[in-house]
N, C-alpha and C positions, 0 to 999 in steps of 0.2 A: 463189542465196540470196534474191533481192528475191521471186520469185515466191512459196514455199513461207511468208515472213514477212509478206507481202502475205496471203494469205489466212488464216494467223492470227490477223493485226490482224482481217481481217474477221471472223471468230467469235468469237475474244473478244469485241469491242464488245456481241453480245448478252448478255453474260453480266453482263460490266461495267452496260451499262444495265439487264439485270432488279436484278440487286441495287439498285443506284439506286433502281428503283420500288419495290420490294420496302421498302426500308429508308425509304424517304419514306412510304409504304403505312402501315405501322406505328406512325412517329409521328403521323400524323394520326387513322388511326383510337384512337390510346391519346389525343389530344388530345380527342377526340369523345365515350371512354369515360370511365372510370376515371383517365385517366392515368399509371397506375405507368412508373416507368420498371424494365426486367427486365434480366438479365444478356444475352437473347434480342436484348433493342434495343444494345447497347453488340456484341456481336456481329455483328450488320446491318449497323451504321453502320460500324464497323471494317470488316468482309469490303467492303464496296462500296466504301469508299477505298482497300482493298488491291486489288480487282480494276480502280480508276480507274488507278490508278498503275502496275500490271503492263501497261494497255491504251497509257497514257502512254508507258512505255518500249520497248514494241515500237513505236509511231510515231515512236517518235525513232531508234531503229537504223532502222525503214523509211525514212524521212526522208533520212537517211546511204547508204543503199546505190542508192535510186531513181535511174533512169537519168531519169524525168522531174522528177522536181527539181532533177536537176544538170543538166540542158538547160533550168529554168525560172530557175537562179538565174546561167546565163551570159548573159543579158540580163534584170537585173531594169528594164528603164525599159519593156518591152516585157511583161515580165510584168505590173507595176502596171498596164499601161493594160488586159489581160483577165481579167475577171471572175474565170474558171473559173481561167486561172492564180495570179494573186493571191491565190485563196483557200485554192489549194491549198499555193504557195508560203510565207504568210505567216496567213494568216486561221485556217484549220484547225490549228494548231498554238497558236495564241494562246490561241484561244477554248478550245481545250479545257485548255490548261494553267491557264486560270481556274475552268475546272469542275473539275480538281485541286487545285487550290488550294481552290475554296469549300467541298468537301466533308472537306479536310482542317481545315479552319476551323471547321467544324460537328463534328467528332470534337474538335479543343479545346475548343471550348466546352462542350460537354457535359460535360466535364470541372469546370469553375468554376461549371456551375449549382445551384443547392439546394436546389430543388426537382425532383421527377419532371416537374411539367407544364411547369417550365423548360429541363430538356432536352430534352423532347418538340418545344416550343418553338423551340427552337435548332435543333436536328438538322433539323425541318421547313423552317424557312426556309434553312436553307443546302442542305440536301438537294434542294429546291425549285430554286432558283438554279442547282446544278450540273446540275442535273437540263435545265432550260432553255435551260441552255449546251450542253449535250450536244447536246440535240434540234437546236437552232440549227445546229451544228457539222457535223454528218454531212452528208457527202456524198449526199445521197438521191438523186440523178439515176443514180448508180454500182449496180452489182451491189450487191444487199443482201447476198447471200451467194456468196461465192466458193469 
C-alpha cells in the first residue's frame, strides 16, 4: 500500500501545484487588466484548494502507513538533530498544512470582499503565500516523478 500511495502523492503534487499557478496566474493578471472578478476565478481558486486538500490527505494516510516515518518517529531526539529527518518527520507536513490552510483563507476571503479588484486582491496574496509554502515544502532533492 505505502508504495502505489507514495507515487500518487507524487503526481498529484503536479497538479495541485499547476492549479495553484494557474489560479494565482489569473488574479494577477485580472489585477493587471480590467479586474473583473468571473465565475472562471471563483472556480480556480476553489479547484486548487480542492486539489490542496486531496494532495493533503493522501500525505497524511502516506504519513500513517510509511515504514520511514515510523522508523523516524521511534527516535524523535535523533530525528531533530538530521536535517533530512526532521524535515521529513515534522517540517514537510507543517509547512504544507499552512499552504492548506492559506489558500483556504484566500477562498474565504473572496467571499467578504466588494469589490472584483478586492478579490483579485485577496486570492493573490494568499494564493502567493500558499504558493511559497508549497515550493519551500517539497522535497526537491527526491524523484520529481515516480
Amino acid at each position: 500500500m505505502y508504495t502505489p500511495l507514495l507515487t500518487l502523492h507524487s503526481w498529484i503534487r503536479w497538479i495541485a501545484l499547476l492549479a495553484v499557478v494557474f489560479a494565482l496566474l489569473r488574479s494577477v493578471r485580472a489585477l493587471a487588466g480590467d479586474g473583473r472578478w468571473t465565475p472562471a476565478d471563483t472556480k480556480w481558486l476553489k479547484g486548487s484548494a480542492h486539489a490542496m486538500t486531496v494532495q493533503f490527505l493522501l500525505g497524511i494516510f502516506l504519513f500513517a502507513v510509511s515504514p520511514y516515518i515510523r522508523d523516524l518517529m521511534g527516535d524523535m531526539a535523533a530525528t531533530m538533530r538530521d536535517r533530512t529527518s526532521r524535515f521529513f518527520a515534522v517540517e514537510h507536513a507543517a509547512i504544507m498544512f499552512l499552504a492548506l490552510a492559506s489558500i483556504h483563507v484566500g477562498v474565504l476571503m473572496t467571499r467578504s470582499a466588494t469589490t472584483d479588484r478586492g478579490k483579485h486582491t485577496r486570492a493573490a496574496i494568499c494564493v502567493a503565500i500558499a504558493l511559497g509554502l508549497v515550493a519551500y515544502g517539497i522535497p526537491w532533492d527526491r524523484p520529481l516523478v515516480r
